[in-house]
N, C-alpha and C positions, 0 to 999 in steps of 0.2 A: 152335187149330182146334176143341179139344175143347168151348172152352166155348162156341162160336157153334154147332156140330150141339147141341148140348146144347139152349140154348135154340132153336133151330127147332122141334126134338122138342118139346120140353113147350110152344109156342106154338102149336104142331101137333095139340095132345093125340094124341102116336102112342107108343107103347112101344116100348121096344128091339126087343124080338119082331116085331111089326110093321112098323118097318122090315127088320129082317134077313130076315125072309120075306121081301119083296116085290125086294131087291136079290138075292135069293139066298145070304145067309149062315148061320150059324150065330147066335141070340141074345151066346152068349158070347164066339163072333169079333167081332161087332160091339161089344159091350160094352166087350170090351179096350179097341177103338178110339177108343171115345170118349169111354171115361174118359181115354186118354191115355196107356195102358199100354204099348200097340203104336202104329206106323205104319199107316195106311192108305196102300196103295201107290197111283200115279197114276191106275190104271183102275177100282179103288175110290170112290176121293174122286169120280173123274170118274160115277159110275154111282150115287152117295147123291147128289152135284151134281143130274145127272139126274133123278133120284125128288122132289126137295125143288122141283125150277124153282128151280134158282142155277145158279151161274157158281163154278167152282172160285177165280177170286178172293174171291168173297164168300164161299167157307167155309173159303178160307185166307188171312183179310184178315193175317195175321200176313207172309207174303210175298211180299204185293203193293203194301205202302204203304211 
């Protein structure tokens, strides 16, 4: 998951800060996440899902194919 937000982001030109402000998190919460350090919980992935226009399959094609 980490490395599909990964690349949306940098296709996105948007910085961690940038999203994490606009979903309402911390830069370094977000961070963790998406390096892969921590979990993004369901209402998370569903609310960066949200922000980017995906579908939480497409940003967790790892458990849906």
């Amino acid at each position: 998951m980490h490395k599909v937000l990964l690349g949306e982001r940098k296709e996105r030109k948007l910085t961690q800060a940038e999203i994490a402000r606009n979903i309402g998190m911390s830069k370094d919460y977000y961070a963790r996440r998406e390096r892969g350090s921590q979990q993004f919980d369901l209402d998370e992935a569903k609310t960066i899902a949200d922000y980017l226009g995906m579908t939480i399959p497409m940003l967790f094609p790892e458990f849906f194919n």
